[in-house]
C-alpha positions in Angstrom: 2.9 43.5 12.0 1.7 41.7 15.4 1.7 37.9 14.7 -1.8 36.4 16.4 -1.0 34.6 19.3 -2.0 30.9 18.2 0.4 31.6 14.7 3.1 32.7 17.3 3.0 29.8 19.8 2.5 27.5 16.4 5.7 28.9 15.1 7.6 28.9 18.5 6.8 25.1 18.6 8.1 24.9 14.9 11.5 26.7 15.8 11.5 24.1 19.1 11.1 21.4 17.3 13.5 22.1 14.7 16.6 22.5 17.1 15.4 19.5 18.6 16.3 18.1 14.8 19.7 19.6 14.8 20.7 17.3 18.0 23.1 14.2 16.7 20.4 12.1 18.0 17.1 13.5 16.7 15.9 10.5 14.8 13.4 9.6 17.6 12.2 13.0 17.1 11.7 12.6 13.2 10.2 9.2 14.2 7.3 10.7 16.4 6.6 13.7 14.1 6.1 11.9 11.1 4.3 9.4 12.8 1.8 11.9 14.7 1.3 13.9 11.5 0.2 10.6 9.1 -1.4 8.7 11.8 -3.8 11.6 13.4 -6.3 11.4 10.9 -6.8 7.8 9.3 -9.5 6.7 11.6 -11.9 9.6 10.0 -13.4 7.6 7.2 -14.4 3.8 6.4 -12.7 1.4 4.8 -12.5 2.0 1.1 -13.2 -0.6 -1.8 -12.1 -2.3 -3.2 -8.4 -2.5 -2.0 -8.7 -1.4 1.2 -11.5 -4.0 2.0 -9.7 -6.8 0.2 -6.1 -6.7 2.2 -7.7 -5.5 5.4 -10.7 -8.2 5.0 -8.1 -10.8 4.0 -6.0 -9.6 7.2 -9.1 -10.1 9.5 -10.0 -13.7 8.2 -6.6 -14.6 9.4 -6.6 -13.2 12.7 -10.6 -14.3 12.8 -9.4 -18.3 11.5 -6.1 -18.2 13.2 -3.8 -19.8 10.3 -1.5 -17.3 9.7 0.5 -18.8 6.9 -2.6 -19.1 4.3 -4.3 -15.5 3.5 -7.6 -16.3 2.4 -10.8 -14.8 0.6 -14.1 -15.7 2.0 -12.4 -18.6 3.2 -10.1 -19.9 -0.1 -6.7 -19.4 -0.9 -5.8 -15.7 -2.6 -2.9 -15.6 -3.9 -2.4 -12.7 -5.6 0.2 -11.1 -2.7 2.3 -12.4 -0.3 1.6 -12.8 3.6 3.8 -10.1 5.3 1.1 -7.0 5.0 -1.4 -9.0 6.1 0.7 -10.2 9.0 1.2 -7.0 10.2 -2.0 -5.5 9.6 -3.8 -9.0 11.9 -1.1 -7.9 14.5 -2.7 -4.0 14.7 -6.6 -5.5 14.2 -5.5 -8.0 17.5 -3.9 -4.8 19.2 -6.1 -2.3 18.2 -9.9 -3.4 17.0 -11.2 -4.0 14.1 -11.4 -0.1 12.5 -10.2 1.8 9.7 -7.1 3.4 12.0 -5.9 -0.3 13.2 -6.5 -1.3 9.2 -4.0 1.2 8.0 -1.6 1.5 10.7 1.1 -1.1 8.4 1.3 1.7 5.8 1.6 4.6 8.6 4.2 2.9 9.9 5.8 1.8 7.0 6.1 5.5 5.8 7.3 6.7 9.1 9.9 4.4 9.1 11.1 5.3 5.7 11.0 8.9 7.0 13.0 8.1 9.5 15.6 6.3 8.1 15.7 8.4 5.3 16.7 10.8 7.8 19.4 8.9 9.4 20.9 8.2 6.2 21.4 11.5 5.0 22.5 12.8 8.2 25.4 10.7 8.3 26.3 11.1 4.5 25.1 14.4 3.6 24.5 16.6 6.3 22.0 17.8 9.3 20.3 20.2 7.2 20.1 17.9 3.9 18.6 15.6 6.7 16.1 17.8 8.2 14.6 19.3 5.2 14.6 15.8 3.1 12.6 14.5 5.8 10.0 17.5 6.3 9.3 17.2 2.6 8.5 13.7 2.1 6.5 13.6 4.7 4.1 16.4 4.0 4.3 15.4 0.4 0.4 15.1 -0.3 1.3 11.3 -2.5 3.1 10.3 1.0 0.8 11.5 3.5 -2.0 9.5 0.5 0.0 6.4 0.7 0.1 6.2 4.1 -3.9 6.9 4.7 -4.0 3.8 2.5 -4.3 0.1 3.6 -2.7 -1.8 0.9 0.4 -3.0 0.1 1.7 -0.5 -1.8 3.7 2.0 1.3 5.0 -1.2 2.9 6.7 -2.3 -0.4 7.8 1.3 -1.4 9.2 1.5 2.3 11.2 -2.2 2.0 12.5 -1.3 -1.4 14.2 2.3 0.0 15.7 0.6 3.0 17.0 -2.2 0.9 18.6 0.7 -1.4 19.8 2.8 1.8 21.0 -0.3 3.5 23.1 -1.5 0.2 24.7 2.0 -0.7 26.1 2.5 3.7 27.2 -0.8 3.3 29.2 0.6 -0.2 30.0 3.7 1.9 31.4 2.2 5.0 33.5 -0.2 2.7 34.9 2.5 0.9 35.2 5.0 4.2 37.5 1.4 5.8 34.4 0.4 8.1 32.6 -2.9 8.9 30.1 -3.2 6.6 28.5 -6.2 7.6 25.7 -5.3 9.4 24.8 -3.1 6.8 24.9 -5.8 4.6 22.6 -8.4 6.9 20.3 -5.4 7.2 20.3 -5.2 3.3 19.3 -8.6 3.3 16.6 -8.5 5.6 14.9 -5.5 4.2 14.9 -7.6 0.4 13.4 -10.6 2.4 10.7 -8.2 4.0 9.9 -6.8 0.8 10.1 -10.7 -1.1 7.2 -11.6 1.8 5.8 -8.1 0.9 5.2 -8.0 -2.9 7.2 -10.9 -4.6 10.2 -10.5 -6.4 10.0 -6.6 -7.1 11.1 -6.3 -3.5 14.7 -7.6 -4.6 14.8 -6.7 -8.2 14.0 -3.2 -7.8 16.4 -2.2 -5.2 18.8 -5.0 -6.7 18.5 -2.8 -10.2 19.2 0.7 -8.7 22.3 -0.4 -6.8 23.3 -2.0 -10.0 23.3 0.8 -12.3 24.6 3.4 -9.6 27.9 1.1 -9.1 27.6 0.4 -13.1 27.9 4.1 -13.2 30.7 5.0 -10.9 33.0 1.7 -12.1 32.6 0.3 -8.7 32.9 -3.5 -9.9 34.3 -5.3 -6.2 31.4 -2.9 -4.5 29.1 -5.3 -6.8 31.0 -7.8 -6.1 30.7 -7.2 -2.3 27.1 -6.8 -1.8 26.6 -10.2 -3.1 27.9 -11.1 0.3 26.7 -15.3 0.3 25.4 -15.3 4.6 23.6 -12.5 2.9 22.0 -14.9 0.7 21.4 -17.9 2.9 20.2 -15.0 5.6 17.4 -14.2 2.9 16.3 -17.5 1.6 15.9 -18.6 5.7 13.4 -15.6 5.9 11.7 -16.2 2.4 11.8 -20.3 1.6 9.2 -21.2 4.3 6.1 -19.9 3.5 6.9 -20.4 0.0 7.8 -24.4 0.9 5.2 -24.7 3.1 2.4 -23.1 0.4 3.6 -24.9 -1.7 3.2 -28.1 0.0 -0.4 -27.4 1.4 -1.8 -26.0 -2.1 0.3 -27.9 -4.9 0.0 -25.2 -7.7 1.2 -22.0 -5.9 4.5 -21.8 -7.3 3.1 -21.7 -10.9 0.6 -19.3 -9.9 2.2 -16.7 -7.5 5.6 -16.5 -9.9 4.7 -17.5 -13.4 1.0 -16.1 -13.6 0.8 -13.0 -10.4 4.9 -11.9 -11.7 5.7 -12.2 -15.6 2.2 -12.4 -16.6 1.0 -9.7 -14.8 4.4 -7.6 -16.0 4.1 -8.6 -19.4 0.7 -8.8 -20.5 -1.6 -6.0 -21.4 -5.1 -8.0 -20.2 -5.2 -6.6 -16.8 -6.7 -3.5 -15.6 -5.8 0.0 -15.3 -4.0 0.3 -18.9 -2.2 3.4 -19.2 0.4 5.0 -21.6 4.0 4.9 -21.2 4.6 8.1 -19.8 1.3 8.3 -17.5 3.6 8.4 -14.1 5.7 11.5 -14.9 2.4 14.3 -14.6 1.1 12.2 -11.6 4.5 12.4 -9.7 4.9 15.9 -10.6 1.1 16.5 -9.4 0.8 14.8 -6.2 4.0 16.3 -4.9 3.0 19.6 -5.5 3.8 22.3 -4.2 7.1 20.8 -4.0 7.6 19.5 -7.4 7.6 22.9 -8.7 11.1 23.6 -7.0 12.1 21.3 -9.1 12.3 24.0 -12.2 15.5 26.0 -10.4 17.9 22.8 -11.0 17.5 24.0 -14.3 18.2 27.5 -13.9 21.7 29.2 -15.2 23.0 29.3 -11.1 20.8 25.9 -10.7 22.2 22.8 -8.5 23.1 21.2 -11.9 24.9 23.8 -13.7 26.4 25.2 -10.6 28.0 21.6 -9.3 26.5 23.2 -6.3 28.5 21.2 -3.1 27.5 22.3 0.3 30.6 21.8 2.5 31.6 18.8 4.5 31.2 19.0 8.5 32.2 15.0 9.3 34.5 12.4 7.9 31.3 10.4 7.4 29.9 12.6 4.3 30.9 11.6 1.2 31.1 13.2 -2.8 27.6 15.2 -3.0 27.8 13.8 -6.7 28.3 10.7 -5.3 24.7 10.7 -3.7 23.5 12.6 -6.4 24.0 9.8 -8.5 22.5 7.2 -6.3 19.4 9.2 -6.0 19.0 9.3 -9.7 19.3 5.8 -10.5 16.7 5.2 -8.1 14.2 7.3 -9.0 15.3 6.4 -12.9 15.0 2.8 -12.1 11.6 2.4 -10.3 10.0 5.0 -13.0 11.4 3.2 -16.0 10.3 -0.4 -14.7 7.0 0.6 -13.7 6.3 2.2 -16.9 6.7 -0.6 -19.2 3.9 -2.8 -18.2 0.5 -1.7 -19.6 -1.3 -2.1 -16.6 -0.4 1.2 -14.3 -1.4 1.8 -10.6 -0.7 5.5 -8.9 0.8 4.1 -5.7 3.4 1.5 -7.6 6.0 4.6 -7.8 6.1 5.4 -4.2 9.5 4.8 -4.2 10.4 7.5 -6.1 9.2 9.8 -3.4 12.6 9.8 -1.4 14.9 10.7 -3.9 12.4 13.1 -5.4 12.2 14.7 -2.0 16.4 14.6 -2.2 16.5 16.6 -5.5 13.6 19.3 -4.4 15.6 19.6 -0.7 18.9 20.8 -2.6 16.9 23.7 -4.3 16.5 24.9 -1.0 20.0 24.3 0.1 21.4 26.0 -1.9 19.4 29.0 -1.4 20.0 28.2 2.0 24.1 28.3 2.1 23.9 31.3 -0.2 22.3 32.9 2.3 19.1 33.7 -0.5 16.9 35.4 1.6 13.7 34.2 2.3 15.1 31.0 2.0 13.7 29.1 4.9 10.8 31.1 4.7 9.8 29.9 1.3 10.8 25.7 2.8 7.8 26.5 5.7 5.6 28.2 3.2 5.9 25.6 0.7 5.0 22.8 3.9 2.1 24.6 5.0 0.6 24.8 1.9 1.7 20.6 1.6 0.1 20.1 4.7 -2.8 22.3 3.8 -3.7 20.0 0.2 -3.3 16.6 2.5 -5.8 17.8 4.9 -8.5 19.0 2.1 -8.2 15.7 0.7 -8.9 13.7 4.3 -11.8 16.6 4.5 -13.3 16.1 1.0 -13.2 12.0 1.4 -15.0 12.5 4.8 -17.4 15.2 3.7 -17.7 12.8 -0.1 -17.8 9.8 1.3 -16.5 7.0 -0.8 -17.9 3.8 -1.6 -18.0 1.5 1.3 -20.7 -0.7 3.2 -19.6 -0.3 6.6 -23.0 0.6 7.3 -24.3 -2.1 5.7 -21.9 -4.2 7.6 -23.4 -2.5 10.4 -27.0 -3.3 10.1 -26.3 -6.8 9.6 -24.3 -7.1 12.3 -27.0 -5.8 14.3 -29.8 -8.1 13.2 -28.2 -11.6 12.1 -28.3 -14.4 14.6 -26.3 -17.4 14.6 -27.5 -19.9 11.5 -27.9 -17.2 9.1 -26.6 -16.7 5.9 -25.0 -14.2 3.8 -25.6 -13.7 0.1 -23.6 -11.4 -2.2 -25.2 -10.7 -5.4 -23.0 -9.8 -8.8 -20.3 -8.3 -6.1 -17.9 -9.0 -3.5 -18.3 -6.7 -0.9 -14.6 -7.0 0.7 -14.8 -4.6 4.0 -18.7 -6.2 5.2 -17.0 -9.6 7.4 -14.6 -7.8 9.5 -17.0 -4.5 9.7 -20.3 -7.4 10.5 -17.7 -10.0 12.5 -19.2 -12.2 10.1 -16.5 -15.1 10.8 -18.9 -18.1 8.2 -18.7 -18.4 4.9 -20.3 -15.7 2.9 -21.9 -16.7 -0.6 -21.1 -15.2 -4.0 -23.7 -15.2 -6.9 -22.6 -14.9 -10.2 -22.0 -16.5 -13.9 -19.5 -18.6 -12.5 -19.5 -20.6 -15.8 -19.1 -17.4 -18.1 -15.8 -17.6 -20.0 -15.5 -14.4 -19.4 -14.5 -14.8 -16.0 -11.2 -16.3 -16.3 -10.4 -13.1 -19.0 -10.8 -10.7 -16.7 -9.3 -9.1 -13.7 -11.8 -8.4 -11.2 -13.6 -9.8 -8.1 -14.9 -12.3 -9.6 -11.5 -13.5 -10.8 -9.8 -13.1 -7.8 -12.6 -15.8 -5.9 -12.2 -18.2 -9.0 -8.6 -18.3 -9.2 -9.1 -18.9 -5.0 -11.7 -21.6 -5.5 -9.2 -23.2 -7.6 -7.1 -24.5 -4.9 -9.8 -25.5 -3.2 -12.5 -26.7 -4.9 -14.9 -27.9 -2.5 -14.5 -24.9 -0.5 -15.3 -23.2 -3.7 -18.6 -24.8 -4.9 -20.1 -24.2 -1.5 -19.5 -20.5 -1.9 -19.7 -19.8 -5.6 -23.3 -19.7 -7.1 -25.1 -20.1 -10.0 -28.0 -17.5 -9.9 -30.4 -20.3 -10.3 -28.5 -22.5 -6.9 -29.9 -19.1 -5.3 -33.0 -19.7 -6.3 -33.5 -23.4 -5.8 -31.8 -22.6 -2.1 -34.8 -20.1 -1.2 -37.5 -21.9 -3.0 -36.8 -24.5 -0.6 -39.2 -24.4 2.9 -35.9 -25.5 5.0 -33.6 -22.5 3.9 -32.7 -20.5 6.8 -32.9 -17.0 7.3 -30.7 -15.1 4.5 -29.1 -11.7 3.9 -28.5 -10.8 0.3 -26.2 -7.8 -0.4 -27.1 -6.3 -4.2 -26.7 -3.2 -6.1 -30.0 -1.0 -5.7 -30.5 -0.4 -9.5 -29.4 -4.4 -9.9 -32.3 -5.7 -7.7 -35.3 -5.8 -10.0 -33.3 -9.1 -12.4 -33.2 -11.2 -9.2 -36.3 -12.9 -8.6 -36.0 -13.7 -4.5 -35.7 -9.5 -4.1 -38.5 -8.5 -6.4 -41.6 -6.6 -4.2 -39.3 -6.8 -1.2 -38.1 -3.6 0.8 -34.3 -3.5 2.1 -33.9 -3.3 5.4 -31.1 -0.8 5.0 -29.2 1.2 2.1 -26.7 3.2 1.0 -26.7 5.2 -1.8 -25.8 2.9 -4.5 -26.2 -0.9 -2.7 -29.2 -2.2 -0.1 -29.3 -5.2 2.2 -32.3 -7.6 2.1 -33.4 -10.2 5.0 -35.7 -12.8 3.7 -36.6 -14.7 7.1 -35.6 -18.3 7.6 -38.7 -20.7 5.4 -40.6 -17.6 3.9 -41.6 -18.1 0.3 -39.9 -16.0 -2.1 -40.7 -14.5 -5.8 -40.0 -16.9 -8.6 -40.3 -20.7 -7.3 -42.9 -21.6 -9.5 -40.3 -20.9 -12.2 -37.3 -22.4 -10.9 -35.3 -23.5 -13.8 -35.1 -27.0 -14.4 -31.4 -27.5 -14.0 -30.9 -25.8 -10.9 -28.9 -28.0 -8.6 -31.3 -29.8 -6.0 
């Protein structure tokens, strides 16, 4: 059958590419593939909320304030992660502009590098196929290619964590094979501090826990021993005991809040959001790496990987025991699935970590087909990619042709029509994404029951701002209102000119946008301008005890 000519020029570029991968120093070339592929089409839709506004907005009022070592919220203190995404992510905004693609650049990068490494590691102790295959399917794994169109934390931590692991088990390796190993322990060391300044203490518990229980498992007690290698130690706590001094120093309070309350409370409570059942993270890793995940049935089978001991053979003193690696791959993908399914409160892209050695287990399917010479073999690896590759482009389609909840072009409007002196109202809502989008660098108002009990209980926006405003309180009481401070504020002839943000079917309980028009909308939220000294509904009924 005669093969179009755009299918036979895209497979000749496959096959080029691929013996490209086969050189001894391809990694460069795994670097730009993966990083072409995920990064391509992340600039096609907006900001999405709430996460993406919140670490991207809280990225932009660093780089818009210039104090780096203090992530903020509208201004106060937040808390709730560490500084090193939002480090990166000011660097790409003051590279790149402030857009969606500059926004989630850390996580494309973050998953390229793990691509990439990935693939260095199992070139040296598995083998150049192993390699090349492993990294083709993580990274057209549709929860990958996800994770990396996503601007939050989650990627960069996933991505820290596996190069912590990677870096701990070839510094094991090279001990064992009669190499230096301390390089790959000081890199060990650094990746843990990266992910510390990342997400907190999973970044060293997590990888900390799978290296355990793989040496626990092969008896390896002086490997143990050896990786708790002391200028390894001072080496982390010179990368990770500043900020946390120097926070804090300048907001007395943080320690008990960002360890006690954002770590063990937040692991071992159930009041947070997003409760789910213990075993909720099995059917979404199995469904977001489809097709892959479905290989996953033949290790099963009677001449399966498992009941076969399948062992491709060795080509380089480097490669070690294939159960060896086995074994290492399943106490890391046992280890971050187990931990992340005991807390009640679940989030998809908390397992990301998983996705490497998942990808390890589905490659050797394929292998083994592969060295048995199965036919169709490679055909079926491309097939099963193209179809990957297929699903991850559907979804950037659907979310550009259903878009999302955003208010970029409210941002937009605003940005348009404000003028300096102006100020920004937010009614029952936080809009994250509208500063950066608006360049909006004042403060920016937030109306709500501040004194409702309520607020404290939950786990919301609202939250998030109190627990900011506690560090700084007078920050805090000029930017969290009362409903009725709103009102007393407009009823008052010297107010200047004011943009209130407010959902559309909200508008009707708040007196000041009653019989008043938005000046523009979106489906579900409207912006309203009431001009600087213009009278506004409900001042002859200003409650008594609003504040004068």
């Amino acid at each position: 059958m005669k093969v179009p000519v755009f299918g036979a020029r895209l497979v000749d570029a496959g096959e080029s590419l691929w013996r490209r991968l086969q050189a001894r120093r391809a990694w460069p070339w795994v670097a730009l593939f993966a990083f072409l592929w995920l990064a391509a089409t992340t600039w096609t839709y907006p900001l999405l909320l709430p996460d993406e506004g919140r670490y991207v907005g809280v990225a932009w009022q660093m780089l818009a304030s210039g104090d780096f070592l203090t992530p903020r919220l509208d201004g106060l203190p937040f808390f709730h992660k560490p500084p090193l995404f939002y480090w990166l992510t000011a660097a790409s905004l003051a590279l790149f502009g402030d857009n969606a693609w500059a926004g989630r650049l850390c996580s494309v990068l973050a998953a390229t590098a793990l691509v990439t490494v990935f693939y260095v590691f199992l070139r040296r102790y598995a083998s150049g196929g192993a390699a090349r295959r492993t990294a083709l399917i993580l990274a057209v794994q549709p929860f990958l290619f996800g994770a990396a169109h996503y601007a939050n934390l989650d990627m960069l931590v996933a991505a820290l964590m596996s190069l912590t692991v990677m870096a701990g088990a070839d510094a094991v390796f090279r001990r064992e094979q009669l190499r230096p190993d301390a390089a790959a322990l000081a890199a060990m060391y650094v990746a843990a501090a990266a992910g510390f300044l990342a997400k907190g203490l999973i970044g060293v518990v997590l990888p900390g826990g799978v290296l355990f229980f793989w040496l626990l498992g092969r008896r390896r007690w002086r490997a143990m021993g050896r990786l708790l290698w002391w200028p390894g130690i001072l080496l982390f706590l010179a990368l990770t005991l500043p900020w946390m001094v120097a926070m804090e120093l300048r907001h007395p309070g943080f320690f008990d809040y960002y360890i006690v309350h954002q770590h063990f409370q937040r692991f071992l409570e159930s009041g947070f959001n997003n409760p789910h059942p213990f075993w909720f993270y099995v059917p979404v890793v199995l469904g977001l790496t489809l097709p892959w995940s479905i290989q996953l049935w033949r290790w099963f089978q009677p001449r399966g990987p498992m009941q076969t001991a399948f062992v491709p053979p060795a080509h380089r003193i480097e490669q070690v025991d294939r159960g060896v690696l086995r074994g290492l791959m399943l106490s890391w993908l046992a280890v971050v699935l187990v931990f992340f399914s005991i807390p009640t409160s679940k989030l998809v892209g908390y397992v990301i970590a998983v996705l490497p050695p998942l990808a390890w287990f589905i490659q050797e399917t394929f292998e083994q087909r592969e060295e048995s010479t199965a036919p169709g073999a490679r055909a079926s690896l491309v097939r099963h990619a193209l179809v990957a590759a297929g699903l991850c482009l559907l979804a950037v389609a659907a979310l550009v042709l259903f878009p999302q909840r955003s208010t970029k072009d409210l941002a937009l409007a605003l940005a348009a029509g404000a003028a300096p002196g102006d100020r920004l109202v937010m009614l029952d809502q936080y809009a994250y994404d509208v500063p950066m989008y608006a360049g909006w660098r004042g403060p920016v108002v937030a109306v709500a029951q501040w004194d409702d009990p309520k607020v404290m209980r939950g786990d919301d926006w609202r939250r998030e701002l109190a627990d900011a405003a506690g560090f700084a309180p007078d920050r805090g009481a000029d930017r969290l209102w009362l409903p009725q401070r709103l009102q007393a504020y407009l009823c008052d002839p010297a107010h200047a000119t004011t943009w209130l943000l407010a959902w559309l079917d909200e508008a009707d309980r708040h007196p000041p946008l009653a019989d008043r028009a938005p000046v523009a909308r979106t489906r579900k939220m409207g912006l309203w301008r009431v001009p600087a000294a213009e009278t506004v509904n409900g001042c002859g009924e200003t409650p008594s005890s609003a504040p004068e």
